[in-house]
C-alpha positions in Angstrom: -44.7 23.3 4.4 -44.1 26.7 6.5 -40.6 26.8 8.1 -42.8 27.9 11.4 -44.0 24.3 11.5 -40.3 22.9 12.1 -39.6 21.2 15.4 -37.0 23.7 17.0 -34.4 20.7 18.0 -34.4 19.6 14.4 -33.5 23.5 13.4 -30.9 23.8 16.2 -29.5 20.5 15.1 -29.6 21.6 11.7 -27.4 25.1 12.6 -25.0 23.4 14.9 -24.0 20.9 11.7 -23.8 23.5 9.1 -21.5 25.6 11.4 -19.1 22.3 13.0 -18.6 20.7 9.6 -17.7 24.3 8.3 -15.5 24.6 11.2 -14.0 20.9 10.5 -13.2 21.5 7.0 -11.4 24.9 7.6 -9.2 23.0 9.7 -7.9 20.6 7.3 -4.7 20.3 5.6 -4.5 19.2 2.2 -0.8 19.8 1.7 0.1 18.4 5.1 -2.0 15.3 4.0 0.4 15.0 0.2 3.5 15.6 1.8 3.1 12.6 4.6 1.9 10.2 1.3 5.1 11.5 -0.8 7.3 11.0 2.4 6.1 7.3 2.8 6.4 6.2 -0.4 9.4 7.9 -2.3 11.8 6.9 0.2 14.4 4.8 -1.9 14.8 1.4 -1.3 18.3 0.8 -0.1 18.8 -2.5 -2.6 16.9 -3.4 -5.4 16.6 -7.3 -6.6 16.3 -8.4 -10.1 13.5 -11.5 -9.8 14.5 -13.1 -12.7 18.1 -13.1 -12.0 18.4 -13.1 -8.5 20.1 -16.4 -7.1 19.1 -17.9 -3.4 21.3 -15.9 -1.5 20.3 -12.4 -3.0 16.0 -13.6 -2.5 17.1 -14.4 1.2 18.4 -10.8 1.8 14.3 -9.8 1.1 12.0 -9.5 4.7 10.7 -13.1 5.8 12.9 -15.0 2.9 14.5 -18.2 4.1 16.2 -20.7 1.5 13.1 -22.7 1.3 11.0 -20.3 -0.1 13.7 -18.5 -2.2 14.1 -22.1 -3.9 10.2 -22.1 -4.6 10.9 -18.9 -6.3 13.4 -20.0 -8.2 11.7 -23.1 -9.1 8.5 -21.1 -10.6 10.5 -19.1 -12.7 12.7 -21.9 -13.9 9.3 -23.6 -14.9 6.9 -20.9 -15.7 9.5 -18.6 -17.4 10.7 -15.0 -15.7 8.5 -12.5 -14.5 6.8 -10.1 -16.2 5.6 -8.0 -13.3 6.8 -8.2 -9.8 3.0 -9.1 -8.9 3.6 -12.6 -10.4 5.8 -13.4 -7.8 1.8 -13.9 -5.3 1.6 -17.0 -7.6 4.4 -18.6 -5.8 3.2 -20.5 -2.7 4.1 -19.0 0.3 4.0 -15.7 -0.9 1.5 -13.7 0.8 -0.3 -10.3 -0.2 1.2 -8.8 3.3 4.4 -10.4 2.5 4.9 -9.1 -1.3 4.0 -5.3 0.1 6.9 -6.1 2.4 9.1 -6.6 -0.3 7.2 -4.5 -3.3 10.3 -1.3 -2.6 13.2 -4.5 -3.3 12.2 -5.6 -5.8 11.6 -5.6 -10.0 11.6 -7.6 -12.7 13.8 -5.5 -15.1 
């Protein structure tokens, strides 16, 4: 096929895509981009809570913790043993995935 066959819209739309995504990507950051990720995750937690020894009162000072379900906690650990990783608290009922993320800076298992 001879370029001289081409449509001309299909050439123009062909130029004007090389030359805005060459113009998009000179405009982005990748250090600007690192830095926000480091910022929102470092940040040190301002308490940290031991799972497998925390009592009732500590587990209530964690985001959406009444006594109920710090009890339930306590109860699966008493049964099940302590936890090895702090993911094993999502086996306790009541403990959602958007709750745990909530908590995941307070707490560890060590």
């Amino acid at each position: 096929m001879r370029t001289s066959n081409l449509p001309k819209t299909f050439a123009v739309f062909f130029l004007s895509f090389i030359v805005g995504s060459s113009i998009v990507s000179s405009c982005t950051s990748r250090r600007s981009a690192t830095k926000f990720h480091k910022e929102s995750y470092d940040s040190p937690a301002p308490f940290v809570i031991n799972l497998n020894t925390a009592d009732t009162n500590d587990l209530q000072k964690l985001p959406q913790v009444g006594p109920a379900l710090a009890e339930r906690i306590i109860g699966h650990r008493e049964r099940y043993g302590p936890f090895r990783k702090v993911e094993h608290v999502l086996l306790v009922e009541g403990v959602s995935e958007k709750r745990f993320l909530s908590w995941r800076q307070f707490i560890r298992t060590e």
